[in-house]
C-alpha positions, 0 to 999 in steps of 0.5 A: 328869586328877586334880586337887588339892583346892586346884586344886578349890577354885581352879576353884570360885572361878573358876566363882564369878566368871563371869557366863555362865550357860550357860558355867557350867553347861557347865563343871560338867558335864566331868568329864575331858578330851582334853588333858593338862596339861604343866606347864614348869619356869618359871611361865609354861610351861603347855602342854596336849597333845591325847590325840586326835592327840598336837598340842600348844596351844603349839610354844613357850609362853613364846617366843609368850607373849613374841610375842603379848605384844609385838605388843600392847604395841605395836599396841594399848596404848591399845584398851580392848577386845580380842577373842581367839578361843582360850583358850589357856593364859590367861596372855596375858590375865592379863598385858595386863590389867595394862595399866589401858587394856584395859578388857575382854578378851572370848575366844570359845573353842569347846573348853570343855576349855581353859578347863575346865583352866585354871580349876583351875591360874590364878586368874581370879576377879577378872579374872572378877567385874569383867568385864574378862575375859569368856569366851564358849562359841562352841558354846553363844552366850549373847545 
């Protein structure tokens, strides 16, 4: 996978913001990956393909964006902390940290991959820096 300088510059700028070390240093060192990225026509359409057996992370991005996204807003409005497991395309995290109740959002994820690509197409950094967001390698834990 080949990406821009710009998207370059965006996955420096998220690696930045991490706090975990080994996460870090995990993701400085892939240099490609299994999966393919299948950008949609809308914004939030972000889906990626695993080359390996030709499965895809979503069958529906935006409808299960939509899904998970209103399960929250009405199961869990009020929860300062949420806990995911997968990665996904991100984009669930970025909009219920708009919810100023959630204050932190930590996902366990054991393909690095993910996140190794979506660090050069969504901007993190933030979300990253002030810990709301925090990503943890379940193949490497950092205690």
């Amino acid at each position: 996978m080949i990406f821009t300088p710009t998207q370059k510059e965006l996955f420096n700028k998220n690696i930045e913001s991490l706090s975990n070390i080994l996460l870090k240093e995990s993701l400085k060192e892939i240099k490609s990956s299994k999966f393919e990225l299948i950008l949609g026509k809308d914004n939030l359409d972000i889906n990626l393909k695993d080359t390996s057996d030709n499965t895809f992370l979503y069958e529906n991005v935006i409808d299960e964006l939509n899904t998970m996204l209103n399960t929250y807003n009405d199961k869990y409005l009020l929860y300062p902390v949420l806990y995911f497991y997968g990665f996904g395309n991100g984009i669930l995290f970025k909009a219920l940290l708009q919810n100023k109740n959630h204050q932190h959002i930590v996902v366990f994820e054991k393909d690095i991959e993910i996140i190794w690509i979506m660090f050069h197409i969504l901007d993190f950094s933030s979300e990253l820096q002030s810990a709301r967001l925090m990503v943890l390698n379940t193949n490497k834990p950092e205690i």
